[in-house]
Backbone as CSV, one residue per row, in Angstrom:
resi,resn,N_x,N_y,N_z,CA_x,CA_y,CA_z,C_x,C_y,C_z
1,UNK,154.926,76.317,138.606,153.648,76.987,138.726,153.058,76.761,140.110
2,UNK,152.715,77.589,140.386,152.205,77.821,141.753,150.422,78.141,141.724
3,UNK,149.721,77.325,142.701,148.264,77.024,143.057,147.947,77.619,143.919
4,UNK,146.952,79.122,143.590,146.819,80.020,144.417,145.707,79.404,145.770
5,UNK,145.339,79.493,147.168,144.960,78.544,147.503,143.426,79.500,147.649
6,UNK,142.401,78.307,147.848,140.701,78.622,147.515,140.606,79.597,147.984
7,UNK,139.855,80.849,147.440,139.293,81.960,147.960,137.707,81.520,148.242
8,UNK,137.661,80.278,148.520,136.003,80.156,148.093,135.667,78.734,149.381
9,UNK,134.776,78.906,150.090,134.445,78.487,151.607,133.482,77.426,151.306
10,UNK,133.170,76.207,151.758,132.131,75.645,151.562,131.572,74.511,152.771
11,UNK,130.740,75.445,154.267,130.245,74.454,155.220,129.401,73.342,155.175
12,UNK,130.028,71.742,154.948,129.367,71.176,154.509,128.116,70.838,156.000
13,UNK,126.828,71.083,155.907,125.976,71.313,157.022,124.754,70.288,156.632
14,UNK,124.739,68.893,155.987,123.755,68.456,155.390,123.292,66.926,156.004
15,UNK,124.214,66.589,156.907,124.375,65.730,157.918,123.082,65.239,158.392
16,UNK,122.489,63.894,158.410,121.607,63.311,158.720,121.440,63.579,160.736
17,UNK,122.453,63.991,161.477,122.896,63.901,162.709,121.691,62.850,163.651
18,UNK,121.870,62.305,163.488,121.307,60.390,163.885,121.383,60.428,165.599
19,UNK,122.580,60.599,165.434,123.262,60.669,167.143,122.938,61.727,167.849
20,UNK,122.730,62.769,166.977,122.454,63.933,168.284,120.738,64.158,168.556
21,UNK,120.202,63.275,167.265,118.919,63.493,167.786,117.715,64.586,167.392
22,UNK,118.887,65.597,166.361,118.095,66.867,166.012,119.100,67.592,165.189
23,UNK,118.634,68.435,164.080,119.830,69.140,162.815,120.881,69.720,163.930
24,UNK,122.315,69.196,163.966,123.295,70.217,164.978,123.661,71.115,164.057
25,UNK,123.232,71.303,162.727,124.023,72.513,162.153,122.469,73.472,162.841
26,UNK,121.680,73.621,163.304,120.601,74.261,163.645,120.681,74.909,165.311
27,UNK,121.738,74.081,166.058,121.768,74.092,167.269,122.706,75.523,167.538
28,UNK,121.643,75.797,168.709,122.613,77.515,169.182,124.436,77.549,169.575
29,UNK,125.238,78.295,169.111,126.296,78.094,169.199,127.264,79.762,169.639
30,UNK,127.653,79.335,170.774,128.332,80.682,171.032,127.402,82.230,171.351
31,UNK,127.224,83.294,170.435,126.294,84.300,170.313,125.012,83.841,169.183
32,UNK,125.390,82.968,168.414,124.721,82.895,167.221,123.579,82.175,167.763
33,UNK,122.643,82.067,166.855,121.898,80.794,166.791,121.532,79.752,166.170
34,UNK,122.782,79.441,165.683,122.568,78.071,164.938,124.321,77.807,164.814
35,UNK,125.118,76.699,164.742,126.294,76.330,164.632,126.153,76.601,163.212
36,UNK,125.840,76.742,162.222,125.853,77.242,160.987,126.040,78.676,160.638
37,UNK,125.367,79.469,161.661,125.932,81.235,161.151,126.930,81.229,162.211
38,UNK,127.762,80.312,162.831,128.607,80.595,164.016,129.688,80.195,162.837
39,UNK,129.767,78.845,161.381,130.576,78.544,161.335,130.781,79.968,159.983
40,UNK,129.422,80.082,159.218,129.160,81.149,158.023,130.542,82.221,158.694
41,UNK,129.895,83.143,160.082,130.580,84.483,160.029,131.766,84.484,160.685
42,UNK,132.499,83.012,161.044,133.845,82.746,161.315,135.012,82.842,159.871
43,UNK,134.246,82.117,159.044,134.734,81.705,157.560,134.680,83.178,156.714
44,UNK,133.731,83.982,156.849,133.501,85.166,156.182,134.637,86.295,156.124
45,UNK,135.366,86.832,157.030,136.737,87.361,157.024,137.771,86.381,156.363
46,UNK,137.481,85.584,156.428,139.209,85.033,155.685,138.857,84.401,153.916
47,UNK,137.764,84.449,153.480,137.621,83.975,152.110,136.639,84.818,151.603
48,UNK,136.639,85.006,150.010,136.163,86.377,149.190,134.468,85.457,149.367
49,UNK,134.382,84.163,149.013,132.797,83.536,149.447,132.866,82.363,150.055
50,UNK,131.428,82.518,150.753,131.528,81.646,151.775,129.795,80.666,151.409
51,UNK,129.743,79.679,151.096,128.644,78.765,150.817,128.398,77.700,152.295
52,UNK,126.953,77.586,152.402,126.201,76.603,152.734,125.863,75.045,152.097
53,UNK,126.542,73.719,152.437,125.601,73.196,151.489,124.783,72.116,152.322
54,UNK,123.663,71.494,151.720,122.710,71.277,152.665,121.612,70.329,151.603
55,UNK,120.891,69.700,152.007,119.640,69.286,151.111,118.812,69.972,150.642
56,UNK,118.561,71.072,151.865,117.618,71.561,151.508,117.812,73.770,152.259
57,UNK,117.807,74.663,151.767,117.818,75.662,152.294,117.216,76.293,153.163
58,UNK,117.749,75.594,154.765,117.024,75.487,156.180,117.611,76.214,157.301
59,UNK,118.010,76.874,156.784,118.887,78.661,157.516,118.150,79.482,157.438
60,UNK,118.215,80.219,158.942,117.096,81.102,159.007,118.132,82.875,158.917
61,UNK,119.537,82.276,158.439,120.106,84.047,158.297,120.756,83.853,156.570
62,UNK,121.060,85.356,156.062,121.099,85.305,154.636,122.722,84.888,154.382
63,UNK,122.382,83.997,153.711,123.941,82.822,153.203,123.651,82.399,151.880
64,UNK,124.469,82.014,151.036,124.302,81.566,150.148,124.327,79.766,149.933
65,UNK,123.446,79.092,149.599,123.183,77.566,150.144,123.320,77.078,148.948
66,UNK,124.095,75.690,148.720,123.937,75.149,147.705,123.535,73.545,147.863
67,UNK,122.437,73.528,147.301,121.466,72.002,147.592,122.153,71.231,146.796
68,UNK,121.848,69.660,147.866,122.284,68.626,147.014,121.740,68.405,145.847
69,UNK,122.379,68.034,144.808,121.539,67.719,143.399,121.478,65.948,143.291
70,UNK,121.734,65.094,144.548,121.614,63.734,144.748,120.623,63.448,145.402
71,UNK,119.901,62.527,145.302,118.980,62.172,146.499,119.817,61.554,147.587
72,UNK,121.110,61.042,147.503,121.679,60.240,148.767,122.215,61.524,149.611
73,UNK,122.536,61.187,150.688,122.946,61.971,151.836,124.730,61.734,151.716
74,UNK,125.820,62.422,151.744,127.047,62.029,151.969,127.387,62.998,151.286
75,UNK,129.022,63.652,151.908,129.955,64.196,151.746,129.975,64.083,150.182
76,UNK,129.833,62.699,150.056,130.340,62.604,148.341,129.330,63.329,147.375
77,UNK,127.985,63.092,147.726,127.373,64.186,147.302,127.611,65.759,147.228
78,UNK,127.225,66.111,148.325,127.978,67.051,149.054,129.391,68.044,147.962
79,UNK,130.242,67.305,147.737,131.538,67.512,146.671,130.673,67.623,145.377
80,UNK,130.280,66.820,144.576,129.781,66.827,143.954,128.881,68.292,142.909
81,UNK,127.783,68.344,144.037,126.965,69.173,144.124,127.525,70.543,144.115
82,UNK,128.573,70.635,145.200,129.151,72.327,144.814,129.912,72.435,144.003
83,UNK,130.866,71.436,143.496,131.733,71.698,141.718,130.390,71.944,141.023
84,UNK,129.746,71.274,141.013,128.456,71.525,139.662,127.626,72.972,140.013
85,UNK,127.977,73.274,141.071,127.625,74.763,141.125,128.355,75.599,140.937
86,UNK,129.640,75.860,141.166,130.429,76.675,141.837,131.068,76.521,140.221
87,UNK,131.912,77.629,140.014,133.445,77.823,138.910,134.793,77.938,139.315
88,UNK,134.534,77.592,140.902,136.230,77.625,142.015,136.707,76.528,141.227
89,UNK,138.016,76.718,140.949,138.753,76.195,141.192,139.578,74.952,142.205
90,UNK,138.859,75.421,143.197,139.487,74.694,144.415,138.330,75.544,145.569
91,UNK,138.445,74.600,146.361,137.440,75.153,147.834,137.655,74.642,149.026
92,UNK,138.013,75.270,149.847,138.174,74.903,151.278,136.794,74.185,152.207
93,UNK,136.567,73.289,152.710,135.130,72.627,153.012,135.904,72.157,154.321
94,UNK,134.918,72.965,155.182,134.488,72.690,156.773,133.140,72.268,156.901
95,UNK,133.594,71.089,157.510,131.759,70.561,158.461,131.188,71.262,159.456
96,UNK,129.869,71.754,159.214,129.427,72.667,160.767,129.887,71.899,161.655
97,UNK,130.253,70.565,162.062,130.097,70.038,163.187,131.497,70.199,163.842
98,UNK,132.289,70.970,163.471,134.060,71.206,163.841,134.228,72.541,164.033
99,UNK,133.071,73.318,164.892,133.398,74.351,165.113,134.730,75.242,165.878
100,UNK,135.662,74.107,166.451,136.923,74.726,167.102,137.924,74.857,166.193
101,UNK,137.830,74.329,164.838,138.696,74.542,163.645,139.036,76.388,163.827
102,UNK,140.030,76.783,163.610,140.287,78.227,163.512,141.003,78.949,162.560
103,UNK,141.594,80.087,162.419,142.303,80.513,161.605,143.493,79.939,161.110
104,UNK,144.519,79.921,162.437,145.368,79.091,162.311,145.388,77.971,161.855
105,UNK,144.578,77.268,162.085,144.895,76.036,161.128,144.185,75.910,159.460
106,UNK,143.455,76.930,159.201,142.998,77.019,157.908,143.628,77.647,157.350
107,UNK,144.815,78.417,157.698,145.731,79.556,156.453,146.991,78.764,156.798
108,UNK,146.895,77.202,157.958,148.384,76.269,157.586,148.160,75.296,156.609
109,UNK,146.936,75.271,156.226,146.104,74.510,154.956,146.279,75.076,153.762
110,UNK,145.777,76.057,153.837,145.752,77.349,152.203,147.752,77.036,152.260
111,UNK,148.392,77.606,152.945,150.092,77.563,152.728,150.493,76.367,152.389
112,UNK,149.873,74.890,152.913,150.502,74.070,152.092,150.230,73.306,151.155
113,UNK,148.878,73.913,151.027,148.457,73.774,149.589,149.136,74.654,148.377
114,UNK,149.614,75.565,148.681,150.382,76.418,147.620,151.457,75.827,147.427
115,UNK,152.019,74.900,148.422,153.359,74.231,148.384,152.863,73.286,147.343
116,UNK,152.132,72.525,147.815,152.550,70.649,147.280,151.121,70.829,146.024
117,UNK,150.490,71.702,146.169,149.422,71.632,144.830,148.596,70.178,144.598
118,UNK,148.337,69.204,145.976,147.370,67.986,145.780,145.854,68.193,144.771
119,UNK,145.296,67.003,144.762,143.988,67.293,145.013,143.349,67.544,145.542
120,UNK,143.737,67.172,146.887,143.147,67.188,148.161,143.804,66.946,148.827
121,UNK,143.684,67.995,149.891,144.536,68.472,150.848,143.973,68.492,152.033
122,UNK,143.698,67.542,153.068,143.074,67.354,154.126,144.411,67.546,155.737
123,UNK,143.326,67.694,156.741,144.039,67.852,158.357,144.018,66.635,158.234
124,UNK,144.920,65.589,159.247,144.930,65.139,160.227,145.422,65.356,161.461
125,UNK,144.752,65.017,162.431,144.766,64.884,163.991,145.503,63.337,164.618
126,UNK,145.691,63.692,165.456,146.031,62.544,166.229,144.780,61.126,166.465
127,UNK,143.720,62.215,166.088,142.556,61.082,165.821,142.389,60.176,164.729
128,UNK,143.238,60.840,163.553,143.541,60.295,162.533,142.681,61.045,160.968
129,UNK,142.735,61.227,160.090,142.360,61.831,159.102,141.140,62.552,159.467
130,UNK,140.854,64.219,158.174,139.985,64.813,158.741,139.657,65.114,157.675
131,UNK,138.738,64.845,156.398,138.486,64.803,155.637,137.359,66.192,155.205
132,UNK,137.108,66.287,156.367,136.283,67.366,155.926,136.643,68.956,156.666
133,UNK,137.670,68.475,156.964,138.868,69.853,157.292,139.903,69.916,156.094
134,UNK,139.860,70.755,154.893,140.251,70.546,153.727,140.467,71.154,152.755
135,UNK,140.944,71.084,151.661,141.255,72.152,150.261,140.817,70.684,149.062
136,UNK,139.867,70.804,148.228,139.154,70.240,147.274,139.433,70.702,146.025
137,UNK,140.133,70.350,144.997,140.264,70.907,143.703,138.983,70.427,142.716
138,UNK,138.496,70.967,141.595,138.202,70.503,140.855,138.278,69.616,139.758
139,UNK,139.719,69.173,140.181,140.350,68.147,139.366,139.722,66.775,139.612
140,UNK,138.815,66.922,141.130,138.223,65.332,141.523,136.820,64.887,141.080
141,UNK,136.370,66.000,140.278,135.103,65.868,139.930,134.671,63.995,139.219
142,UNK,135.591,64.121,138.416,135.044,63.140,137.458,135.201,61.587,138.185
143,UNK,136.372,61.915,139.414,136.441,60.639,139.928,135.143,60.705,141.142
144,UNK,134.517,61.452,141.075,133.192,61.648,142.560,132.197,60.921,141.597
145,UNK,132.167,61.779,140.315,131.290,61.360,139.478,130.866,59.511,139.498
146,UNK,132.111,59.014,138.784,132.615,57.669,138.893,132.268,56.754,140.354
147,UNK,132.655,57.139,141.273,132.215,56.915,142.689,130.719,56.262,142.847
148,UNK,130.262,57.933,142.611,128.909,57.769,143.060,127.905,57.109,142.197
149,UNK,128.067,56.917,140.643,127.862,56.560,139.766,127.994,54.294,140.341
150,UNK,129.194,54.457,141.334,128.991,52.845,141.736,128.642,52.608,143.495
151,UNK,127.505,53.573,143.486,127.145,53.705,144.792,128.118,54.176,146.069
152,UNK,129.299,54.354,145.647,130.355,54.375,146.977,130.324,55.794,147.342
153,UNK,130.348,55.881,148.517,129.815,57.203,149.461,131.029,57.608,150.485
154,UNK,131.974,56.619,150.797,132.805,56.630,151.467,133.957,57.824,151.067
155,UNK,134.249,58.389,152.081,135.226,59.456,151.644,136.620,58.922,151.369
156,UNK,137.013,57.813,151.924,138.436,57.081,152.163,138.476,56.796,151.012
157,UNK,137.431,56.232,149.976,137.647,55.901,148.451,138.011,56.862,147.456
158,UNK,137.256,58.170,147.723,137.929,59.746,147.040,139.498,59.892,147.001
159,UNK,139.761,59.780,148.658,140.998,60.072,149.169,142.225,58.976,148.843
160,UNK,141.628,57.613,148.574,142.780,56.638,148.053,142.950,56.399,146.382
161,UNK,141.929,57.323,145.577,141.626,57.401,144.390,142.869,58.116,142.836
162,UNK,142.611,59.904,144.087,143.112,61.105,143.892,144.584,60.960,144.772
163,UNK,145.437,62.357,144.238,146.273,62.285,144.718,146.236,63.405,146.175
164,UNK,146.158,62.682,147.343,146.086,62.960,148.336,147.208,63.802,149.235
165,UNK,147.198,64.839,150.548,148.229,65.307,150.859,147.120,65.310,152.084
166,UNK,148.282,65.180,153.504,147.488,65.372,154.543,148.571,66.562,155.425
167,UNK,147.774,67.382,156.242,149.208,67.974,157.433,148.690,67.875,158.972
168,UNK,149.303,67.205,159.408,149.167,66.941,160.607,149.097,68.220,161.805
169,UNK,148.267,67.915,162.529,147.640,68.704,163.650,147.507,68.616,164.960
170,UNK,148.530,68.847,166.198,148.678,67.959,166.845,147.765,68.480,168.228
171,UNK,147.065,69.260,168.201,145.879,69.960,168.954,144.495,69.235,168.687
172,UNK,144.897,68.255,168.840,143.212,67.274,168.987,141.968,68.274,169.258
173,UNK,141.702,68.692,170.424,140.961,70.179,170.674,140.092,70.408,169.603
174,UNK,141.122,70.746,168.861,140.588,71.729,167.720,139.875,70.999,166.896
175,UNK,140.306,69.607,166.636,139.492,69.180,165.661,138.467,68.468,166.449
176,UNK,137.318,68.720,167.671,136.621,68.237,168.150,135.128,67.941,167.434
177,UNK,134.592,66.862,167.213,133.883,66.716,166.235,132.205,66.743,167.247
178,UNK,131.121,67.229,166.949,129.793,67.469,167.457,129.149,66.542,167.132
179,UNK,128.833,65.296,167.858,128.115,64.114,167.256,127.090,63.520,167.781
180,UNK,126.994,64.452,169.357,125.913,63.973,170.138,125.867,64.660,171.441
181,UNK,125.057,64.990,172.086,124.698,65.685,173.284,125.672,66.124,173.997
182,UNK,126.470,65.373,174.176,127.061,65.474,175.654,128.423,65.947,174.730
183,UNK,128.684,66.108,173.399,129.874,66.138,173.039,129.504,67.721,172.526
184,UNK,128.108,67.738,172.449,127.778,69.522,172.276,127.702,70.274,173.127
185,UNK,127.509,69.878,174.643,127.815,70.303,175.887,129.001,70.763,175.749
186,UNK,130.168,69.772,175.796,131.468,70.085,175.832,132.253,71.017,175.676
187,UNK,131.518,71.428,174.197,132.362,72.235,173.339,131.571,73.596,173.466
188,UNK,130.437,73.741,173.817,129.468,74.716,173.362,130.220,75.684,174.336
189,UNK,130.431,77.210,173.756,130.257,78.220,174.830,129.529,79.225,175.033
């Protein structure tokens, strides 16, 4: 049996961003104005829906947002929150803050997820795991549940939990992560 891979998008954009000083999913990006409708109408051609998720619904273009239902801040929330929304099956989840992620490497994700059928199916880089460059089944619900239920927020605990698959990426570039000023300079065009 074969695992058709997510038709269903989910930018996780809910990020406390500490370091940069100000929301970077809010910050102008490319033509757009906000790294959030830069990452929305990148994702929009290649999947049937494409979700926001966030604390709170703080986009100023029309997307579909799905709020945390945790008071804590984290990815693990984050997961959480869109299984308890969503009826996917499985979902592909990009962080606004990885805007050089591209096609290519999201349909070498969807392909080997059809192969090996994980739970989770994450990039790594030469930087080392990319957790939120990814394919998420709904099979991990109950262990997020469990998780968060003992305070643990850490994504490495999801990922050493479940049965994990990673594919390596050897274009560092691409997985350039937005974490603070000078690293939004960098990348911004």
């Amino acid at each position: 049996m074969h695992t058709d891979p997510p038709q269903t998008a989910v930018i996780f954009a809910g990020g406390r961003s500490s370091r940069m000083g100000k929301d970077k999913a809010l910050l102008p990006f490319g033509e757009y104005p906000s790294m959030a409708e830069f990452q929305y109408k990148k994702l929009l051609p290649l999947f049937t829906a494409v979700h926001l998720s966030a604390k709170t619904d703080k986009f100023d273009f029309d997307a579909p947002v799905i709020t945390d239902r945790y008071p804590e801040s984290s990815p693990m929330v984050a997961l959480a929150s869109l299984f308890e929304a969503l009826d996917a099956e499985a979902v592909f989840i990009l962080s606004v803050d990885m805007p050089m992620i591209g096609q290519e490497e999201i349909e070498t994700l969807r392909r080997r997820y059809r192969q090996q059928q994980p739970d989770i199916l994450i990039a790594r880089s030469p930087r080392g795991l990319e957790p939120l460059c990814g394919i998420y089944r709904r099979s991990i619900l109950p262990c997020v549940h469990t998780l968060l239920k003992q305070s643990q927020h850490r994504m490495r605990a999801l990922l050493d939990s479940v049965k994990t698959e990673t594919v390596y990426f050897e274009n560092i570039t691409r997985f350039a992560n937005i974490n603070t000023p000078e690293e939004y300079h960098a990348v911004r065009p």
